[in-house]
C-alpha positions as CSV (number, residue, x, y, z in Angstrom):
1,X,-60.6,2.3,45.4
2,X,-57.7,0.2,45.8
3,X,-54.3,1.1,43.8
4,X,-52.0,-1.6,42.6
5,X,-48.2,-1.2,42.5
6,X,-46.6,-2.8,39.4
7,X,-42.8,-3.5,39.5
8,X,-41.6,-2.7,35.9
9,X,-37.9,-3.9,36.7
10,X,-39.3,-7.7,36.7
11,X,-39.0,-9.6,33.4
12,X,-42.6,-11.0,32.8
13,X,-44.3,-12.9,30.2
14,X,-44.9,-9.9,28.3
15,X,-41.2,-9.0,28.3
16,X,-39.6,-12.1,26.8
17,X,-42.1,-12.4,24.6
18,X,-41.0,-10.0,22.5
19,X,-38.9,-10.9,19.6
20,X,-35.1,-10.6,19.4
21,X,-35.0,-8.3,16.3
22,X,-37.2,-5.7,18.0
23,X,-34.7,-5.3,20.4
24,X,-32.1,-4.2,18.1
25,X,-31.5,-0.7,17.1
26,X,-31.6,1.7,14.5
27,X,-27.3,1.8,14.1
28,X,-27.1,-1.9,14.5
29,X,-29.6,-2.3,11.3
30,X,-27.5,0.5,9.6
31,X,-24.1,-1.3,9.8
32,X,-25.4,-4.5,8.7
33,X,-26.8,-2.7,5.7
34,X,-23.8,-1.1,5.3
35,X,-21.6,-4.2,5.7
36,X,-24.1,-6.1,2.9
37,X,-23.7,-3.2,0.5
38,X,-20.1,-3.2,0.5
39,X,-19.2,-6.5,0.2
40,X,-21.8,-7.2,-2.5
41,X,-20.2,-4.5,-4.1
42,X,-16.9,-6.1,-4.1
43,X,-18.2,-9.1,-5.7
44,X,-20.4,-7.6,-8.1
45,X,-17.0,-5.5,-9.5
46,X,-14.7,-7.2,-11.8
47,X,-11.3,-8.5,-11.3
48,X,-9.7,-5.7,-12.4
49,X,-10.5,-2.3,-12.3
50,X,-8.6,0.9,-13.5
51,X,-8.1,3.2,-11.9
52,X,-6.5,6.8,-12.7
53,X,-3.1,7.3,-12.0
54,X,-1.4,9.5,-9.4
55,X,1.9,10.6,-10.8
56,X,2.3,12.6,-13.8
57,X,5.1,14.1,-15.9
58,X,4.4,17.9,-15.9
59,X,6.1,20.2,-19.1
60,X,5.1,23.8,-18.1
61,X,6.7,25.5,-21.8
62,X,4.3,23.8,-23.5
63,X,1.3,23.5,-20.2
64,X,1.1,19.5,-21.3
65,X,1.1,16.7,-19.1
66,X,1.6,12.6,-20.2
67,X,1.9,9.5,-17.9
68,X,5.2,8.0,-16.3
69,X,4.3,5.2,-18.4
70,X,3.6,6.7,-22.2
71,X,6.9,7.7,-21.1
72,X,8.7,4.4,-20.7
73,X,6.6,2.6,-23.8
74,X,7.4,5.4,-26.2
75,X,3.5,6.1,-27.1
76,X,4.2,10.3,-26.3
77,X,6.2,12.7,-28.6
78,X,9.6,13.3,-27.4
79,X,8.4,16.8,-25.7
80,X,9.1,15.2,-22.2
81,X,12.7,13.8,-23.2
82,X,15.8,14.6,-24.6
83,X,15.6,12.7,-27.5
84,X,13.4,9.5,-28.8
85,X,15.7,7.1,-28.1
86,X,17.1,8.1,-24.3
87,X,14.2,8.1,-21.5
88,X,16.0,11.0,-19.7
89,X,13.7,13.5,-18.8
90,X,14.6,17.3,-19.6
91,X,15.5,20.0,-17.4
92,X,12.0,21.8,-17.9
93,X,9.7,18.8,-16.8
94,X,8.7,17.9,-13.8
95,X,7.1,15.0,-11.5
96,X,3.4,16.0,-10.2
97,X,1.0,14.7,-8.5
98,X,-1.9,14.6,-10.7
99,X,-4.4,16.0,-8.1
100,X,-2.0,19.4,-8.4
101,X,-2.5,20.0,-11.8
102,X,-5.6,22.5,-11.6
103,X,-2.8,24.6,-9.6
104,X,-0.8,24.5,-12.6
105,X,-2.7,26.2,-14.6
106,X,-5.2,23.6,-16.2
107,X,-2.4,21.9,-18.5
108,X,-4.2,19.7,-21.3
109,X,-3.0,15.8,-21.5
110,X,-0.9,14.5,-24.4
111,X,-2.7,13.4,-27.4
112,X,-1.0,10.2,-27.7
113,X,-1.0,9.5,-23.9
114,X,-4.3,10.1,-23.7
115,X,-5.0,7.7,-27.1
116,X,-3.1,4.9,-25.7
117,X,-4.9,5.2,-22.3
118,X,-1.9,5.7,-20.6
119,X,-3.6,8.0,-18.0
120,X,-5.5,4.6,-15.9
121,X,-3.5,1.6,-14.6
122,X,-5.1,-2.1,-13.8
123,X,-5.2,-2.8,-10.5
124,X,-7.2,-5.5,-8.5
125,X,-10.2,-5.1,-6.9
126,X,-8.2,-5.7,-3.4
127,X,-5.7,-2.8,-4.3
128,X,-8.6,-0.8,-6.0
129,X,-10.4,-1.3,-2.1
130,X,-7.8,-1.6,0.6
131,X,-4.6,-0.5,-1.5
132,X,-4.8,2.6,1.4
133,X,-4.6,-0.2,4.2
134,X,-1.3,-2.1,2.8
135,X,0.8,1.0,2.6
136,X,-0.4,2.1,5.9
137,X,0.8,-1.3,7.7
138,X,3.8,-1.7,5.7
């Protein structure tokens, strides 16, 4: 009986043979997946997109909340203002980030605010996406 040695280092026939995708792995198939999915997903989406606000004007007498920009436009009572006419803010209200509010006691949006659909801005789809990235260079 006669035993053969086989050197498995050597690139035979056998070895390049095989195809090129075979020798790609399970990540590298992931991220390409992952790359196809986001970018057709940032085609598929319109130009604009709303999306909710962050910044809210806060009244804890009467546990309300309305937009910064019902505000300016005149589409909320005057609850958040000294009067109708004057866009100063009253002593009671205050500036909140609309991701606190749960702290505050669940506070229910304005009526009016909430008609005019003053609670979601348009933004593009590149601000909607990679809005995070531009403040963080700038």
């Amino acid at each position: 009986m006669k035993l053969e040695y086989r050197d498995l280092s050597s690139s035979g026939p056998e070895r390049s043979s095989r195809s090129r995708i075979l020798s790609l792995g399970f990540l590298d198939f992931f991220a390409g997946s992952l790359l196809l999915f986001v970018a057709s997903a940032y085609f598929v989406m319109p130009r604009q997109v709303d999306r909710a606000v962050d910044w809210v004007v806060y009244e804890s007498s009467a546990n309300t909340f309305a937009s910064v920009r019902c505000i300016r436009d005149k589409t909320t009572k005057y609850l958040f203002t000294q009067t109708r006419d004057v866009l100063e803010l009253r002593s009671s209200v205050r500036l909140v980030n609309q991701a606190e509010l749960d702290r505050l006691g669940k506070p229910q949006p304005d009526a009016a605010c909430y008609a005019a659909g003053g609670f979601v801005e348009k933004v593009s789809r590149w601000e909607y996406f990679f809005g995070w990235l531009t403040r963080a260079v700038s």
